[in-house]
N, C-alpha and C positions, 0 to 999 in steps of 0.2 A: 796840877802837873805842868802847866806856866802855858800850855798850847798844843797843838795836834801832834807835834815832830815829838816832846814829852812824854805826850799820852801815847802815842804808835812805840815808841822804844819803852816805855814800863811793862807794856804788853807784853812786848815779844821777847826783853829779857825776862820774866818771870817764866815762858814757856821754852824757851832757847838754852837760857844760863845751865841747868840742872841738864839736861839733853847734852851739852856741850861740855862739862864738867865728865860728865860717866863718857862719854865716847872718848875723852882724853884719859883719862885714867886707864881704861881698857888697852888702848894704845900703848901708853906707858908698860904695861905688861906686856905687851906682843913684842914691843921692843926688848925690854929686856931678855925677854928669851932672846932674842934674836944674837946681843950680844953675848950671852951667855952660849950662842953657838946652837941654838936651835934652827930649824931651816923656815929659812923667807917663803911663809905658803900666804898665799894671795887673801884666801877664804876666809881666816878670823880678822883680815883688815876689815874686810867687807862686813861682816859681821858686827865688829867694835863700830861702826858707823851706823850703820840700818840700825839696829836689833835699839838703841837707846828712845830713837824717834820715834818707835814704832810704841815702844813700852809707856811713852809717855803719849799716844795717840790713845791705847789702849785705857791708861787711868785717866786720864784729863783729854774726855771727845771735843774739848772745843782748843787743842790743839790742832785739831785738824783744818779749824776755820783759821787759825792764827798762819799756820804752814802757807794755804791757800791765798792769805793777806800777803803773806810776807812776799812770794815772788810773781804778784799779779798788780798790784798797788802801784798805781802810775807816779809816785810820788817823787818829786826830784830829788828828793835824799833818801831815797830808797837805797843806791849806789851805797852811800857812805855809810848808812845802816846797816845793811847788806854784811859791808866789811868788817866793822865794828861788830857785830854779833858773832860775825859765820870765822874771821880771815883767819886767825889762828888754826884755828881746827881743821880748815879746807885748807892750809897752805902745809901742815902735818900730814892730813890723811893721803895730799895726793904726793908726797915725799915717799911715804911710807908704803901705796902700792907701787912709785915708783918704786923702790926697792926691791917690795918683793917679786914685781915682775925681772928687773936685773934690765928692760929695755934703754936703750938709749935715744930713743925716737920721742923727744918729749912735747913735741904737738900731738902724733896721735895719744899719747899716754895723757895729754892736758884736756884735748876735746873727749876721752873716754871718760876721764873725771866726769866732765860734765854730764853727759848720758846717763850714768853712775847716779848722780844730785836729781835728774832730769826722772826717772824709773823713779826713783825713791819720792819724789815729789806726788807723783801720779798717783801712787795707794796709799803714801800717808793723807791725799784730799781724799782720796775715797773713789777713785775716777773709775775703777775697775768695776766699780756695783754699778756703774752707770751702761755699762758698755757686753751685755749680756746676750742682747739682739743680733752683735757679728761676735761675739766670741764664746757664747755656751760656758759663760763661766756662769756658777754657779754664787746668791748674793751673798751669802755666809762664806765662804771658803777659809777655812780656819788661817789663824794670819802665822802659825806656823811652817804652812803648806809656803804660801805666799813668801815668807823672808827665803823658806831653803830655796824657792823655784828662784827665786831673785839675785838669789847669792852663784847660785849655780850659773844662772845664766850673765850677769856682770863679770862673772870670775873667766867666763870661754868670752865673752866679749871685748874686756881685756885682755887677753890672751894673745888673740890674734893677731897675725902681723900684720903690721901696717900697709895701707893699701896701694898698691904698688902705682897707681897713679897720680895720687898725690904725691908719696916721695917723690916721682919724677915731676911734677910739678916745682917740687918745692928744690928739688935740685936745678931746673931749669930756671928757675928766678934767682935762685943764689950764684949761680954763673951770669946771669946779666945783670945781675946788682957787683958782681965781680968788675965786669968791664967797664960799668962808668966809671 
């Protein structure tokens, strides 16, 4: 593989590549309805994202260790790996609930993205079997329960309007970045 930074990218494009293929493709579809004059519903973006990671956690378990690598690895070209795997898809998928939200507050809609990556990260390692002791979750919990509780709760978390003190933050710093 010629060295580490070779052998880390063979990995994670063989678990990534096919994951990122079907969640664009699925997109491709939402879109097209869209322009075809369907209505912008939040829920099957949400879905064309999660539902691919999850299917390939589901046949290939030690995606789940690769998932886990991928955004814990201290590596200094994680960054550029990072983008190089993920930027397409993540630079579409947060386009696209930008859309279908219709918001125009695109920090909170950019830090929700994240949250959105951040939730999804959390059960495709597995973190929720760990975590039974404060949340009476059950270690099976079928992972169809899990995407709809997930998609449900992303979809009202996105939703909501943005938080009325940050806006005023962020409009009090654009008024003194006005005055210098």
């Amino acid at each position: 593989f010629g060295g580490k930074d070779e052998l880390l990218r063979a990995v994670l494009e063989r678990h990534v590549g096919p994951v990122s293929t079907e969640r664009l493709r699925r997109l491709d579809r939402i879109e097209a309805d869209w322009r075809a004059g369907k209505p912008r519903r939040l829920e099957p973006v949400l879905a064309a994202l999660l539902e691919p990671a999850f299917a390939s956690a589901r046949s290939e378990p030690e995606s789940r260790d690769v998932t886990t690598l991928l955004f814990r690895e201290p590596h200094e070209r994680m960054p550029e790996l990072v983008e190089s795997l993920f930027g397409e898809c993540a630079r579409r998928f947060h386009a696209a609930l930008a859309r279908a939200l219709g918001r125009a507050d695109a920090t909170a809609t950019a830090l929700r993205f994240q949250m959105v990556i951040g939730a999804m990260l959390h059960f495709l390692a597995g973190r929720h079997r760990h975590s039974r002791s404060f949340t009476g979750l059950e270690p099976e919990i079928p992972e169809r329960v899990v995407l709809d509780e997930m998609i449900a709760f992303l979809a009202a978390g996105l939703r909501a309007p943005a938080c009325p003190k940050v806006r005023a933050r962020r409009a009090a710093a654009a008024a003194e970045e006005a005055l210098r």
